[in-house]
C-alpha positions as CSV (number, residue, x, y, z in Angstrom):
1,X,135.5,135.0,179.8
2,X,137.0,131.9,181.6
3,X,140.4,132.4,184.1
4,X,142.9,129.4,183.9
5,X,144.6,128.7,186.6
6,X,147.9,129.8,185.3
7,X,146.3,133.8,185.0
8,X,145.5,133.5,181.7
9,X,142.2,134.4,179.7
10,X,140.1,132.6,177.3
11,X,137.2,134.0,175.4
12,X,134.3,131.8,174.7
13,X,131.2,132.4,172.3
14,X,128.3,132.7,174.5
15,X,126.3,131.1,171.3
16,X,127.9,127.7,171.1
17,X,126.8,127.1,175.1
18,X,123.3,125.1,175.5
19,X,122.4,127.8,177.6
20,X,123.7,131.0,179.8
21,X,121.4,131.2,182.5
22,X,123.1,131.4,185.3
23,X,126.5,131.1,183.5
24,X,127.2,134.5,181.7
25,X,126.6,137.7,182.5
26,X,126.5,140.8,180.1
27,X,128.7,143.6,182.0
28,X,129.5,146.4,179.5
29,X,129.5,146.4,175.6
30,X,133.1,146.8,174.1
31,X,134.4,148.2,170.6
32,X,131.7,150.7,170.8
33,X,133.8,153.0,168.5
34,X,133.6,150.6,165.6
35,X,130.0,150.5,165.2
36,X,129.9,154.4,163.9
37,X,126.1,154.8,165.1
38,X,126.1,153.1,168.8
39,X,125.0,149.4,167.3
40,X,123.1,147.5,169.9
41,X,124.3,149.0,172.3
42,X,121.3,151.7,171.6
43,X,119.1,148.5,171.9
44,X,120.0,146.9,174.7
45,X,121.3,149.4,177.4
46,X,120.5,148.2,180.7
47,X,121.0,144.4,182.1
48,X,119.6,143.3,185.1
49,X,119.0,147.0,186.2
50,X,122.1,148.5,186.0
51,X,123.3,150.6,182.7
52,X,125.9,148.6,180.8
53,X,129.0,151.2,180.3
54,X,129.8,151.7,176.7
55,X,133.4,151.8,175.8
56,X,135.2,153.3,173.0
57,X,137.5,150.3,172.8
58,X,138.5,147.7,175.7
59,X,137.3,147.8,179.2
60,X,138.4,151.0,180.9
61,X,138.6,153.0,177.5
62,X,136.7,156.1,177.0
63,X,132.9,155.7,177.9
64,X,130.4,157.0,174.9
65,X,126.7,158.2,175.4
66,X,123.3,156.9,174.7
67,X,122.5,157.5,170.8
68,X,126.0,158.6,170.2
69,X,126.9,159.0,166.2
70,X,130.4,159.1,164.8
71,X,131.2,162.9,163.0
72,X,133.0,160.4,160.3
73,X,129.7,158.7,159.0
74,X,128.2,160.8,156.1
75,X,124.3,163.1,157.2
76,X,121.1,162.0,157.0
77,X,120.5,164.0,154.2
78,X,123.7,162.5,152.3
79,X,122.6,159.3,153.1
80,X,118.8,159.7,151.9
81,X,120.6,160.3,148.7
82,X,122.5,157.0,148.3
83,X,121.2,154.7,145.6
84,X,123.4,151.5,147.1
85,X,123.9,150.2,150.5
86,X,127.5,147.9,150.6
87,X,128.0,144.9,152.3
88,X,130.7,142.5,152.9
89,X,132.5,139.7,154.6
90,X,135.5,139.9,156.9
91,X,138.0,138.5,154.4
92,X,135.6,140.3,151.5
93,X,135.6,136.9,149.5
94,X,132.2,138.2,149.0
95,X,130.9,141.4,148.3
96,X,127.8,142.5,147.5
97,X,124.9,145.5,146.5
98,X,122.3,146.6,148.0
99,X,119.9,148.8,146.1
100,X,117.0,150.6,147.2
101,X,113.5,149.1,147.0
102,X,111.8,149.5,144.2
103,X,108.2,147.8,142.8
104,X,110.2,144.9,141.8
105,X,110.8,144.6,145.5
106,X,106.9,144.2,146.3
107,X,106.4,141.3,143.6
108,X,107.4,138.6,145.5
109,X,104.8,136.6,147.8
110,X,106.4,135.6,151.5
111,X,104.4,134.0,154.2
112,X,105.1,135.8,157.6
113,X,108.3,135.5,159.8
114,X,108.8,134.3,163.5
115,X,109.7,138.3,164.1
116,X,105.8,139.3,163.3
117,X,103.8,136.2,164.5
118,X,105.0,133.7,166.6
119,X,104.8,130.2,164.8
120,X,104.2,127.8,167.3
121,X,101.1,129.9,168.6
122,X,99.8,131.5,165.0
123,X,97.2,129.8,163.0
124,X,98.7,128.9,159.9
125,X,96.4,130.7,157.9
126,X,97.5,134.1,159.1
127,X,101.5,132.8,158.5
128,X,100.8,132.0,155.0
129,X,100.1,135.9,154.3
130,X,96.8,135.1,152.6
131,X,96.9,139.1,151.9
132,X,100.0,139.1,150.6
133,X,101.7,141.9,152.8
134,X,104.7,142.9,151.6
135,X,105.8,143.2,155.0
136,X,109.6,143.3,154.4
137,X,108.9,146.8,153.0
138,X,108.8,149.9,155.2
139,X,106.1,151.3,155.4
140,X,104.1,147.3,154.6
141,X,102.2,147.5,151.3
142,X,99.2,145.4,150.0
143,X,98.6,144.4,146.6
144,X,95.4,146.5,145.0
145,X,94.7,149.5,143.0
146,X,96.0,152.9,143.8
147,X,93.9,156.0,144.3
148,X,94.4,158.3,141.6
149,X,96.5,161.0,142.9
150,X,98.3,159.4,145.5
151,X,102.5,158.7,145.9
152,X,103.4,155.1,144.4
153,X,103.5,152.5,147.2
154,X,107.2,152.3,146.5
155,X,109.2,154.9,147.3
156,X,112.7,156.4,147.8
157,X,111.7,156.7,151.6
158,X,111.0,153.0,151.9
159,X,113.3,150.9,153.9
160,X,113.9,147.3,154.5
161,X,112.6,145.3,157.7
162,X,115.4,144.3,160.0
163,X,115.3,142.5,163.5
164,X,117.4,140.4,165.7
165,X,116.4,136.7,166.0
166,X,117.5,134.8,169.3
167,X,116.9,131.1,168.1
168,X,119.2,128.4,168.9
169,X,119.6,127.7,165.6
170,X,121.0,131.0,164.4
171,X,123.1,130.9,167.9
172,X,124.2,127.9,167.8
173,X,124.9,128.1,164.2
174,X,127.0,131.6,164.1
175,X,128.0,131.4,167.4
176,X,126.4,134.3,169.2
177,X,123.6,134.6,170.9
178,X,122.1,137.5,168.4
179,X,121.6,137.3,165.1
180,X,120.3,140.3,163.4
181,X,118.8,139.9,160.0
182,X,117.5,142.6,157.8
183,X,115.0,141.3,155.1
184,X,115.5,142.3,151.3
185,X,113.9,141.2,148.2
186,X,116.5,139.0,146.4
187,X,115.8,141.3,143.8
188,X,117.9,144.3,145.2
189,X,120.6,142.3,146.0
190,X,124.0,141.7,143.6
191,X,126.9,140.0,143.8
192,X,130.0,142.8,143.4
193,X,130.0,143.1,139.6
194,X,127.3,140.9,138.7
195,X,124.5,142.6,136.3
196,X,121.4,140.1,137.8
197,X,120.6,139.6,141.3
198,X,122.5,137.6,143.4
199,X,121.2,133.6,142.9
200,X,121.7,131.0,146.0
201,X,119.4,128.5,144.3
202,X,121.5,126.6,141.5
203,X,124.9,125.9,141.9
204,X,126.6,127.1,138.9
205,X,125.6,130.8,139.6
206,X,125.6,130.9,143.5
207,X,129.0,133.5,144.7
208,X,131.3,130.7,144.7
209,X,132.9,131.5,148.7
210,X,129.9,131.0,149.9
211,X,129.0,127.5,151.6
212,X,125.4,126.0,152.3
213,X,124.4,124.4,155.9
214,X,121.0,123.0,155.1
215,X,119.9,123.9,158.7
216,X,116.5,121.7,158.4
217,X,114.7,120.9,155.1
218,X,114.2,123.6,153.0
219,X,116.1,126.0,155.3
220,X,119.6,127.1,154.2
221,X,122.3,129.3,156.1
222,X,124.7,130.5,154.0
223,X,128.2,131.5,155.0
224,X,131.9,132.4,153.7
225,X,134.2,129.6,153.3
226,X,137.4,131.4,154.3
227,X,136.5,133.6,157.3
228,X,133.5,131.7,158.4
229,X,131.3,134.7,158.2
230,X,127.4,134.4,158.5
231,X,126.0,136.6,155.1
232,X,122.5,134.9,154.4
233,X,119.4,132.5,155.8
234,X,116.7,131.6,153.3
235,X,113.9,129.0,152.6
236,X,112.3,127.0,149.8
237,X,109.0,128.9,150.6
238,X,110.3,132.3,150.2
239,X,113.4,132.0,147.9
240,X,113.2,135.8,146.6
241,X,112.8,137.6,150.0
242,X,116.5,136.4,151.7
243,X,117.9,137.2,155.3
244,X,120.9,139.2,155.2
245,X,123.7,139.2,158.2
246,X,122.6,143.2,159.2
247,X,126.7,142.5,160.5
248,X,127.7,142.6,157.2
249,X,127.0,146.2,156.0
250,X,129.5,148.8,155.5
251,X,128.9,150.7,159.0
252,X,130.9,153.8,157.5
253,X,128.3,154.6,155.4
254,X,125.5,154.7,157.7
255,X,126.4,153.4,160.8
256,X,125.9,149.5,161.7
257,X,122.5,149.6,162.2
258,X,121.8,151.4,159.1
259,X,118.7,153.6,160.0
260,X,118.5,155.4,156.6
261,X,117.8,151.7,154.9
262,X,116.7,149.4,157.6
263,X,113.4,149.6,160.1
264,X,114.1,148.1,163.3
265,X,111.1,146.0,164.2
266,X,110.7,146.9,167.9
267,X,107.7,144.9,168.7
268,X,109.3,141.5,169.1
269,X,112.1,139.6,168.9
270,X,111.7,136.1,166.6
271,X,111.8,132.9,168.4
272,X,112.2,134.0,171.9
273,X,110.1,131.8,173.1
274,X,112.8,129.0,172.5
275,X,115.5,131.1,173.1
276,X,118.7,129.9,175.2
277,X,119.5,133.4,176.3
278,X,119.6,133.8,180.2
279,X,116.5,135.6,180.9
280,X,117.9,138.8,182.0
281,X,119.5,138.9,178.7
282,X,116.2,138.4,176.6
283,X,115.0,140.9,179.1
284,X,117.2,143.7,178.6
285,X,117.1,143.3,174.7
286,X,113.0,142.7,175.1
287,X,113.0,146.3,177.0
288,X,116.0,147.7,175.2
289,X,114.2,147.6,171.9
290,X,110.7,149.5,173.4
291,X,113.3,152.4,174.5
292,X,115.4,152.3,171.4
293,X,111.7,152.6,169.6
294,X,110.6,155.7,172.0
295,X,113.6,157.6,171.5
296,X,113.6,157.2,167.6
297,X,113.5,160.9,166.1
298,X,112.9,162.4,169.7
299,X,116.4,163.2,170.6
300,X,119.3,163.9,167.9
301,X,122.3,161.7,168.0
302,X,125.3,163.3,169.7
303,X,128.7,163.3,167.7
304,X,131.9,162.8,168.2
305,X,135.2,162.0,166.4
């Protein structure tokens, strides 16, 4: 937030700066309310050792607690039962599905992403996925025979990986210095109405708002053409396991952070060795995400209208 000197305000994206060391500051989180679930402000709850107040609206709203969960958003039992997880843009030039995984979601091969192993410092070996872990599934599978008498490796329990990347390509790209991605098998994904699985390959059957910034070769962010909005990231060597915005699901459903489809990867945060974050900020997310793991089914959520 910059002051003129005429008393006026201007707002500007933290993401589009080089860097915000020792230029921006996180003091609070805003529009808590919005978020039905709490959103990252679960995940990153302390800056610079002092506890970032969480307000319902604006600055000087009404302050919500830790792991607070709208009484709006539907139980956990309601939501185990949902067969489709919505997603759209902010103008909804595109919607889409989401279905639950199923063992067309373990077919694909995907070498590993920055979020499990570093790639500067990872022997290339271990980021081609020479097992072939189907580590965007929750619990990870691995290809083989299964034991007679035990569940299918696929089941309705099994979520999606999700994790916030802190690249400056992703910030500098979207504007904002957090990206959160969740990681779906292209074949659970359709475009609203579409009987096949969404396609961002060839042209003539890609969702026509969406445009293509070819980030680096082979690397494509996709985004809506009207309202700008950032809906997908994928590459040439993993075209059928895509990145999905985690900011464009339907947060009535199940909040933003959608616990009942998505595993928050806790562990790491991709790309933050290169990050352009002020260090206090990768800090507190770092740490926020180790306490947002420990309190994971210790404490239940309080509600509130």
């Amino acid at each position: 937030m910059l002051q003129c000197e005429d008393g006026t305000y201007w707002s500007v994206a933290a993401g589009s700066l080089n860097t915000t060391q020792g230029i921006a500051k996180l003091s609070c989180h805003v529009n808590v309310a919005d978020t039905m679930d709490g959103g990252i402000a679960d995940q990153m709850a302390i800056f610079d050792n002092h506890v970032l107040p969480r307000y319902t609206r604006g600055v000087g709203s009404e302050l919500l607690p830790p792991r607070w969960r709208s009484n709006r958003l539907k139980t956990v039992e309601a939501c185990e039962g949902d067969e489709q997880l919505y997603g759209y843009c902010h103008c909804r030039s595109l919607e889409f599905t989401i279905t639950r995984p199923t063992s067309l979601s373990a077919a694909p091969h995907a070498p590993y992403p920055d979020l499990i192993y570093p790639m500067d410092t990872t022997r290339l070996s271990t980021i081609r996925n020479v097992k072939d872990e189907k580590w965007w599934l929750y619990p990870p599978i691995f290809p083989g025979p299964v034991e007679e008498g035990s569940p299918p490796p696929v089941t309705h329990d099994t979520k999606y990986l999700a994790g916030h990347c802190v690249c400056p390509s992703c910030r500098l790209g979207s504007g904002f210095e957090i990206q959160s991605w969740a990681w779906v098998s292209r074949a659970n994904v359709y475009e609203k109405g579409a009987l096949e699985p969404i396609e961002l390959l060839h042209e003539v059957d890609r969702p026509k708002c969406l445009k293509q910034y070819v980030a680096s070769p082979g690397k494509y962010r996709e985004f809506c053409g009207t309202c700008g909005a950032t809906a997908f990231w994928w590459h040439a060597g993993r075209p059928d396991v895509i990145d999905i915005s985690v900011g464009l699901l339907d947060q009535d459903v199940d909040g933003v952070r959608a616990e009942e489809w998505l595993k928050w990867h806790t562990d790491r945060l991709s790309f933050i060795e290169t990050s352009g974050m002020s260090r206090e900020a990768v800090q507190s997310l770092k740490e926020g995400m180790k306490v947002y793991r420990d309190m994971e089914d210790v404490t239940p959520a309080p509600v509130k209208n």
